[in-house]
C-alpha positions as CSV (number, residue, x, y, z in Angstrom):
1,X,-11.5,38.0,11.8
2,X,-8.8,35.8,12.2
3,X,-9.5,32.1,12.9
4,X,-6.4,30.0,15.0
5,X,-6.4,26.1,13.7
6,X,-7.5,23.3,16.3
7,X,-4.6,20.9,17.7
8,X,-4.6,17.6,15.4
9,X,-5.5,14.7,17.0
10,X,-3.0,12.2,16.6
11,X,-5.1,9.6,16.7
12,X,-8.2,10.7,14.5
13,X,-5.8,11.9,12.1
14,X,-4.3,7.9,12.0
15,X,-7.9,6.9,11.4
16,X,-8.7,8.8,8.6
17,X,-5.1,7.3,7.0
18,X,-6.5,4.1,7.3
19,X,-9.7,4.8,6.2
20,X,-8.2,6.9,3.3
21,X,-6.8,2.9,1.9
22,X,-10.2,1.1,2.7
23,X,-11.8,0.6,-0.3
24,X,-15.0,0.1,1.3
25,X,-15.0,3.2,3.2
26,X,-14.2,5.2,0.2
27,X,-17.5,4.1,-1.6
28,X,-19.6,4.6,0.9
29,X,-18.2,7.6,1.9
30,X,-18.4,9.2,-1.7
31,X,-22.3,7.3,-1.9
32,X,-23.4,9.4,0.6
33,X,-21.8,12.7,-0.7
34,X,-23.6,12.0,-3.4
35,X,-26.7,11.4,-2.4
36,X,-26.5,14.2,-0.4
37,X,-25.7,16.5,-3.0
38,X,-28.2,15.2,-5.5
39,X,-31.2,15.7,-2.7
40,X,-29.7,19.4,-2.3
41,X,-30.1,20.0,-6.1
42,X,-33.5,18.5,-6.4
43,X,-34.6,20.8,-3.4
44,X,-33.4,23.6,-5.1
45,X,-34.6,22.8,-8.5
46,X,-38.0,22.5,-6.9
47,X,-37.8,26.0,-5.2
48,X,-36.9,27.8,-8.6
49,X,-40.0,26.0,-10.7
């Protein structure tokens, strides 16, 4: 199957360059990755015992 890449959107793709420099959003951002990750793991962990 061949997949055919969206159109960029000139102004999302602006947004994410500032939010790439925000400190802030950066935290946050790689907070809730990992919290997300380490609720994923637990889940499993519980399914294998």
């Amino acid at each position: 199957m061949i997949r055919i890449a969206k159109q960029t959107d000139p102004k999302k793709l602006e947004e994410l360059k500032k939010k790439i420099n925000d400190e802030a959003y950066l935290s946050h951002a790689i907070q809730s990755l990992a919290i997300t990750l380490t609720k994923e793991l637990t889940q499993q962990r519980k399914g294998i015992q």
